[in-house]
C-alpha positions in Angstrom: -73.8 -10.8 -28.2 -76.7 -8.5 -28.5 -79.6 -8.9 -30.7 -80.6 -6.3 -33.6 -84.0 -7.2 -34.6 -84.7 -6.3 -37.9 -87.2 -8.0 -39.1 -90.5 -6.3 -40.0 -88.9 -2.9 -40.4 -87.6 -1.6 -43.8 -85.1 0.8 -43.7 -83.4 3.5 -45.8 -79.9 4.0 -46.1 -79.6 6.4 -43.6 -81.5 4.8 -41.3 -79.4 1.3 -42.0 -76.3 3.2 -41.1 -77.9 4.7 -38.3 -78.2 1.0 -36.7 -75.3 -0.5 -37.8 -72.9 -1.4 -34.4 -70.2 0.9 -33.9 -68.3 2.0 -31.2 -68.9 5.3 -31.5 -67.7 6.8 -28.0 -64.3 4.7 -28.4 -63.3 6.0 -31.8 -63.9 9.7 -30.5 -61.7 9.3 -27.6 -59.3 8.2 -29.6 -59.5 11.2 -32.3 -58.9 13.7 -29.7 -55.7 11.4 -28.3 -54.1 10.7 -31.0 -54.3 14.2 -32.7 -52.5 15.4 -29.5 -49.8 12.9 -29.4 -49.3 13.7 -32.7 -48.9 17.1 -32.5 -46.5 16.7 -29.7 -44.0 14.1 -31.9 -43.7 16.9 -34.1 -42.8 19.6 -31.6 -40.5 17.5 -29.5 -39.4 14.4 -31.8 -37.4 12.1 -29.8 -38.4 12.8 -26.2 -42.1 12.5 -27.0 -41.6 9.1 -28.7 -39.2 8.2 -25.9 -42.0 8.9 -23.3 -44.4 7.4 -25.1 -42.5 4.3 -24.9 -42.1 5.0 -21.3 -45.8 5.1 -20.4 -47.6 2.6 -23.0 -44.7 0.0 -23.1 -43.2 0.4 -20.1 -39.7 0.6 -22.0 -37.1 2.9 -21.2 -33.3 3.5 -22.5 -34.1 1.6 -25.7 -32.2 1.8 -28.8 -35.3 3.2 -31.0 -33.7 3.3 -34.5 -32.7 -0.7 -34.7 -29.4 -1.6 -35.3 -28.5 -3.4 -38.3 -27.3 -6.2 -36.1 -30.3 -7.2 -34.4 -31.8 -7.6 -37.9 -29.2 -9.9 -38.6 -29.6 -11.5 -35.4 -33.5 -11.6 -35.8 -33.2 -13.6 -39.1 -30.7 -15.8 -38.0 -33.3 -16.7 -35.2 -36.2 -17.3 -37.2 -38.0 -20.7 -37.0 -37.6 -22.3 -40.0 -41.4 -23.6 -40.0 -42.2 -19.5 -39.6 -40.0 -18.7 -42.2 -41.4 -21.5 -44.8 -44.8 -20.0 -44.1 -43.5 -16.4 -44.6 -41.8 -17.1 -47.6 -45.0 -19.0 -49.1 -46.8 -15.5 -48.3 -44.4 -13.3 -49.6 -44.8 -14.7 -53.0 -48.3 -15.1 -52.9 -48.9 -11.5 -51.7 -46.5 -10.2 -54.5 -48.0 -11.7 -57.2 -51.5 -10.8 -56.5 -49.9 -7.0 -55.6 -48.4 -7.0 -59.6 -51.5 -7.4 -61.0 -52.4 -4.1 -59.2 -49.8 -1.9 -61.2 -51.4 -0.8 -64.1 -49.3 -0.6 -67.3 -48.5 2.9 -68.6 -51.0 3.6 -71.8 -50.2 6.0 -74.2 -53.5 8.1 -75.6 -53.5 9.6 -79.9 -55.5 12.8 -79.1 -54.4 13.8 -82.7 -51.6 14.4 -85.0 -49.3 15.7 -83.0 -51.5 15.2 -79.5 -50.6 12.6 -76.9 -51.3 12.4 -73.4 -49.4 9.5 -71.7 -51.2 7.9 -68.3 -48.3 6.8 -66.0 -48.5 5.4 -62.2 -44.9 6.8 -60.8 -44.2 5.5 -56.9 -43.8 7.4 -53.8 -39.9 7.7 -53.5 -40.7 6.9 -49.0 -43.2 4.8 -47.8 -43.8 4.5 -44.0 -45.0 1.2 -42.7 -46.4 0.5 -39.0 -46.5 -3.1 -37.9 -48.9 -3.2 -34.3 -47.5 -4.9 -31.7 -49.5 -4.8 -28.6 -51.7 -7.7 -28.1 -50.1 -9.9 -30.8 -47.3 -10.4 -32.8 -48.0 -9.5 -36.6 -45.0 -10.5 -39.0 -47.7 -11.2 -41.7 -48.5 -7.2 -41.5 -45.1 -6.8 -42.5 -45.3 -8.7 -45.6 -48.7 -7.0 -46.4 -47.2 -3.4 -45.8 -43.8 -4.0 -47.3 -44.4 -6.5 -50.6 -47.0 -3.9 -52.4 -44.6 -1.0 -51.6 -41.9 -2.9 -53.3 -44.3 -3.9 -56.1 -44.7 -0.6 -56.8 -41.6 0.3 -57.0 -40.5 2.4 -54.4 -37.1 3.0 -53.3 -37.2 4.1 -49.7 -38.9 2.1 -46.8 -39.1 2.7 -43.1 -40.6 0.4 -40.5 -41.3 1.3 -37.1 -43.3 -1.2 -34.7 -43.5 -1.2 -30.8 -40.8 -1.5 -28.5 -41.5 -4.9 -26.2 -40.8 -5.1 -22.9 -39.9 -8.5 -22.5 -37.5 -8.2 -25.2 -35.6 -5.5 -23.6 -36.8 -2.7 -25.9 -36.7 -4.4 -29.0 -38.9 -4.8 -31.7 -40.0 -8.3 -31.5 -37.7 -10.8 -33.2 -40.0 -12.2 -35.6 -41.5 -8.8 -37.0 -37.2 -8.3 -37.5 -36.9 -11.1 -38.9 -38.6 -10.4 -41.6 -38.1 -7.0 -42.1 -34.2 -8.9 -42.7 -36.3 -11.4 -45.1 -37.2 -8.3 -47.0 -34.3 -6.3 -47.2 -35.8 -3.3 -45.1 -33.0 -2.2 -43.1 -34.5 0.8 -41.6 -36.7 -0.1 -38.3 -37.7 1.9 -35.7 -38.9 1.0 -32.3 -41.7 3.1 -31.4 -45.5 2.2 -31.5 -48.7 4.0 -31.4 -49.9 7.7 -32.8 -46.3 8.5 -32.0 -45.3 6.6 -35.0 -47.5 7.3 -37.1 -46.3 11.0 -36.3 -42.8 10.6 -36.4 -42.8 8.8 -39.9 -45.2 11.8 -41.2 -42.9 14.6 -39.8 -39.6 13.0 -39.6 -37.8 13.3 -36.3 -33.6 14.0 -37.2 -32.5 12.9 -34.3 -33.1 9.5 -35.2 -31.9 10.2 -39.2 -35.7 9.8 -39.9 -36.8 11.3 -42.5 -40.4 12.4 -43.3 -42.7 9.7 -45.4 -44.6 10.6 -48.2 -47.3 7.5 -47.4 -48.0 6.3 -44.3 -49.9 2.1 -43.9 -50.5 -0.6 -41.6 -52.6 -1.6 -39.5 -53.8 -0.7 -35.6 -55.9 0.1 -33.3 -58.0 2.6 -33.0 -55.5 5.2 -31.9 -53.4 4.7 -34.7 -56.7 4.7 -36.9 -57.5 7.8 -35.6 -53.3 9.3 -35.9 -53.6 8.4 -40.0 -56.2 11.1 -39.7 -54.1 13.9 -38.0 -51.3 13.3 -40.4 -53.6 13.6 -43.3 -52.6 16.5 -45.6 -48.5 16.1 -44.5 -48.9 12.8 -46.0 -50.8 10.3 -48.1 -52.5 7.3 -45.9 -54.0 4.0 -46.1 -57.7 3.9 -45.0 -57.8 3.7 -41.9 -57.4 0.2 -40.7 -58.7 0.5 -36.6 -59.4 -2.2 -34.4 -60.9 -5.3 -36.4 -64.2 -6.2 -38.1 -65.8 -9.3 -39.3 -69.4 -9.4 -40.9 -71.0 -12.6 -41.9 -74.3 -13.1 -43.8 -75.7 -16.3 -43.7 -78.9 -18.4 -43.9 -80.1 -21.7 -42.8 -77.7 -24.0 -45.0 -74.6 -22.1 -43.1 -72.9 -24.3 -40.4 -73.3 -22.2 -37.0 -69.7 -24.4 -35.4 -67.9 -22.4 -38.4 -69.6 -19.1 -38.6 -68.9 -19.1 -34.4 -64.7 -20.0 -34.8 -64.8 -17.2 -37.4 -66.4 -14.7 -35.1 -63.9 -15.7 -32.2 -61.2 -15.7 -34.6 -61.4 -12.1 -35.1 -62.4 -11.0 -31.6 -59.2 -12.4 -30.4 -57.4 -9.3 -31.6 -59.0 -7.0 -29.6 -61.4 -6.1 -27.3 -62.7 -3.2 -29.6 -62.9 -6.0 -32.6 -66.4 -5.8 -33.7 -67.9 -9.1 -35.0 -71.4 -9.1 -36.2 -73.4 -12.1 -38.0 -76.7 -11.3 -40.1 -78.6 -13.8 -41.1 -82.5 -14.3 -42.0 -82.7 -18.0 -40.3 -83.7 -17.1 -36.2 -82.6 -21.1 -35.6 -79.3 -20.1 -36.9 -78.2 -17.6 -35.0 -79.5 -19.1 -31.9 -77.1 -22.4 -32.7 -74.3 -20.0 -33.3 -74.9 -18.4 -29.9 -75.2 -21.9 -28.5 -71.8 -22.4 -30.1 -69.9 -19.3 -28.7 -70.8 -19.8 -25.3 -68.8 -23.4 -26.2 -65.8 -22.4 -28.1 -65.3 -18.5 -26.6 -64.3 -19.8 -22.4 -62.0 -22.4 -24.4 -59.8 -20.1 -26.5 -56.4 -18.6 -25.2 -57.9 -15.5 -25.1 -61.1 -15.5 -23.8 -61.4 -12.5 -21.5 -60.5 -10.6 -24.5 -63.0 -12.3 -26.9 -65.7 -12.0 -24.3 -65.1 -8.3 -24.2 -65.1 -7.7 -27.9 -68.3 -9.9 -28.3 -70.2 -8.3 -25.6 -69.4 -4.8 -26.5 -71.5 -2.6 -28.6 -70.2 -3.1 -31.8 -71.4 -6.9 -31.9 -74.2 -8.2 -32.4 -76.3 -11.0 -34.1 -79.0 -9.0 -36.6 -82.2 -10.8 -37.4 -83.7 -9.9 -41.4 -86.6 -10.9 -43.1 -84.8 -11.4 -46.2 -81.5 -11.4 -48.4 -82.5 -8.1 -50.2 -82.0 -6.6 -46.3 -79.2 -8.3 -45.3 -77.2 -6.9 -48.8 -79.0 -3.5 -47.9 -77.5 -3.8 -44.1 -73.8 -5.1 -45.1 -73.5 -2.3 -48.1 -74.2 0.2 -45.2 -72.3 -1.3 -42.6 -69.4 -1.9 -45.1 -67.2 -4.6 -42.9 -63.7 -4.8 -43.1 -64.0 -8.2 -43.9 -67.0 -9.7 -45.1 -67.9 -13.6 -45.1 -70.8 -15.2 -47.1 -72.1 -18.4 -45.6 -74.6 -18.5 -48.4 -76.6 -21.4 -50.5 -75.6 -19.1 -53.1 -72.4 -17.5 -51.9 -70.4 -17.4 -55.5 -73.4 -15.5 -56.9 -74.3 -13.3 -54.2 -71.1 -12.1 -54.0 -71.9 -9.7 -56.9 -74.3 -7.9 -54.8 -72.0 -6.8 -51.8 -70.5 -4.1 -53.1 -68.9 -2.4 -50.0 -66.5 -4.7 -47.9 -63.0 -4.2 -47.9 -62.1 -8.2 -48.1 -64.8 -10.4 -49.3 -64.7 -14.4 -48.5 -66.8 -16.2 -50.4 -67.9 -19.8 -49.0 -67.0 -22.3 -46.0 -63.7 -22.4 -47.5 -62.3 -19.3 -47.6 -62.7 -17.7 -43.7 -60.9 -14.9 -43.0 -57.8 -16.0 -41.7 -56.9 -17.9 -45.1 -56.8 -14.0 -45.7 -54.4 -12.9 -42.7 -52.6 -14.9 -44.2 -52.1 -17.0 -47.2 -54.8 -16.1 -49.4 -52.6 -13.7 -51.7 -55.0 -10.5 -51.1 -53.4 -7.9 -48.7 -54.9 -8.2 -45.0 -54.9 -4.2 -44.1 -57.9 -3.2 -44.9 -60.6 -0.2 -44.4 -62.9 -0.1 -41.3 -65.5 2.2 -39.7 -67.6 2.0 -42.8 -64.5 3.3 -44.9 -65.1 0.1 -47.2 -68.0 2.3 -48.5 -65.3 4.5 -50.5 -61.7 3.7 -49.8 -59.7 0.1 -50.5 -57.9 -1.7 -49.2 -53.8 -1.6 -48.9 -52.7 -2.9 -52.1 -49.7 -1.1 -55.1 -51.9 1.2 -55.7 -51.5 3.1 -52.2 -48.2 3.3 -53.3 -48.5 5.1 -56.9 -49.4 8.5 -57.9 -51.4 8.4 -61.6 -49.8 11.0 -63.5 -50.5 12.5 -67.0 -47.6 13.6 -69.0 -49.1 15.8 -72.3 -47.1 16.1 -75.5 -48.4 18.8 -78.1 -46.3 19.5 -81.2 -46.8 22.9 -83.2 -49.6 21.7 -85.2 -51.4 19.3 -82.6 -51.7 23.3 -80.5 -52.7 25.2 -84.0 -55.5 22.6 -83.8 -57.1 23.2 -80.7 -55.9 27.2 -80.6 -59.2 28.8 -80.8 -61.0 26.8 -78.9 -59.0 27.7 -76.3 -59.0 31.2 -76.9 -62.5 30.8 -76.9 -63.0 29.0 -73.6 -60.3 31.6 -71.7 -62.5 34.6 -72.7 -65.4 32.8 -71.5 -63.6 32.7 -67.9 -62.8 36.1 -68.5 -59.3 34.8 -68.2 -57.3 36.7 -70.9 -53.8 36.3 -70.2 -54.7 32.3 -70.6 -56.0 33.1 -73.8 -52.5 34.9 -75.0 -50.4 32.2 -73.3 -51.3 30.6 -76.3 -51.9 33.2 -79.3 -48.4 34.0 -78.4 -46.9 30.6 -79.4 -48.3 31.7 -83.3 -47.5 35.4 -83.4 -44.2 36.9 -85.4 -42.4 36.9 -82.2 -42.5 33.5 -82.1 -41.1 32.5 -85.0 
């Protein structure tokens, strides 16, 4: 991993973000990519996603709406260990996702004036489960337990076509797409599902989405972003990120599993460790070069953590390393801290924060209860993660009775002359004139 050396230097904002590791050149190549691929799902549905599958996958001929049999066939398959664990996540994630719904609340303008703040679902929610370099059937319960929390009534799940499983969706992300009653799976991966659950392609009886999620790379990062305006999206949850701040009372063997632990996804995963303690960071180096040739995947790990969007940075202090993490505003964010619980206050942008030597990420991939899809790119910054709320639309209904109106009428009046907007003005003189009665 490279070195950003901080120290000595104090920085503004827009200088922080200006040093902040990225992988700038990647996530450009794949805007242009995925807007194209995209744009072609919509023109030419089925053939598109079919050659797509053809050149990514190297699948052809494969059923890509899944029958309702291999679902059935996928749960009776499962490991039981697997589906223990799945089951233990599924009601941990749903009970943290109902405290996301916020109850409808009724506001008394006046006598006769009420305006009532609802949250009503999306009636079709789109989810994409990756399937590439891993198997994710956690994704599905992150995607797919919120949507349900919130209430809505139709849900589509598309996820890569495997090779090695004769054009199937993997067994495991079926089998618990069965666990959850979703009964509508498509196999087809990339920007070209993202596309084809924003536009709907009838060939397949898919109908258009009104919310895309999930997770990806950062192609299907970047594909959200076409279909942005034809539907609502997630932020954007690319290729992977882990920061962790720590000083000199963190434990370099555990700050260096959780670094590999997230480069193991991809080898555009970004994983970047800030700390003010120089010894530190040179044992967690020492401790990478251990652990990373010994993992199962340690070409891909050595890739992530030697590209440019790693990186160790040295700070003088822990007013910087807030400063640098609120800028760089991680996906996930872990504080190895003396005093992690109350420093936590501080980092306001992250889209998952871990507080502590007991809580690394992965108790978050999987069992934590919080919902692993999260923001990256610096999204954290102003967009959440995937949670109910992705799924609701706040709507206020307004209920004015004769004399609640008469209250407010001439105010009104007043403001609509002010915009020089008369016929606003008369919309409501007209309520109170003889004809009216």
């Amino acid at each position: 991993m490279r070195t950003i050396d901080l120290r000595g230097r104090r920085l503004s904002t827009a200088e922080l973000l200006a040093v902040v590791p990225r992988a700038a050149e990647a996530l450009q190549t794949a805007a242009s990519v995925a807007a194209e691929i995209v744009a072609d799902v919509r023109r030419r549905g089925e053939d598109s996603l079919r050659e797509q599958a053809e050149r990514f996958d190297g699948v052809t001929g494969h059923e890509v709406r899944v029958p309702a049999a291999h679902i059935v066939e996928a749960v009776a398959g499962l490991d039981p260990r697997v589906r223990v664990a799945l089951e233990q996540a599924i009601q941990r994630v749903r009970a943290a996702s109902a405290a996301q719904v916020p109850p409808a609340r009724e506001t008394r303008i006046g006598s006769g004036a009420r305006v009532l703040q609802r949250w009503q679902p999306v009636t079709r929610a789109g989810v994409y489960i990756p399937g590439g370099k891993a198997v994710y059937p956690s994704s599905v319960v992150m995607n797919v337990v919120p949507a349900q929390v919130a209430g809505v009534s139709r849900i589509a799940l598309a996820s890569p076509p495997q090779a090695d499983q004769a054009g199937r969706v993997h067994p495991t992300i079926l089998a618990v797409a069965g666990l959850l009653g979703i009964d509508e799976v498509y196999a087809m991966g990339g920007a070209g599902a993202i596309g084809a659950l924003a536009s709907g392609v009838a060939s397949l009886g898919l109908d258009p989405v009104d919310v895309v999620s999930g997770p990806g790379n950062n192609f299907v990062a970047a594909a959200k972003r076409a279909v942005a305006g034809f539907v609502g999206t997630d932020a954007e949850a690319g290729a992977t990120e882990i920061l962790i701040v720590a000083d000199e009372s963190a434990d370099p063997r555990l700050i260096a599993y959780d670094l590999v632990s997230q480069a193991e996804h991809d080898e555009q995963a970004s994983a970047v460790l800030v700390t003010t303690s120089a010894p530190l960071a040179d044992a967690v180096t020492a401790e990478l070069q251990r652990i990373q040739p010994l993992t199962r995947h340690a070409d891909r790990v050595a890739t992530a953590l030697a590209g440019e969007q790693s990186a160790v940075v040295l700070v003088d202090d822990s007013a910087t390393a807030e400063a640098f993490s609120n800028a760089y505003a991680p996906e996930h964010l872990e504080l190895h801290l003396a005093d992690a619980a109350e420093a936590a206050a501080r980092y306001t942008s992250a889209g998952a924060i871990f507080v502590g030597g007991y809580a690394p990420v992965s108790l978050g991939d999987y069992l934590a209860g919080s919902n692993h899809v999260l923001p990256t790119g610096g999204q954290a910054r102003y967009a959440s993660g995937l949670g109910a709320h992705t799924f609701l639309r706040p709507q206020q209904v307004i209920e004015y009775d004769r004399d609640g109106l008469a209250e407010v009428a001439d105010a009104i009046v007043a403001l609509a002359d002010a915009e020089a907007l008369p016929a606003h003005g008369e919309a409501i003189t007209a309520r109170f004139s003889d004809a009216a009665e």
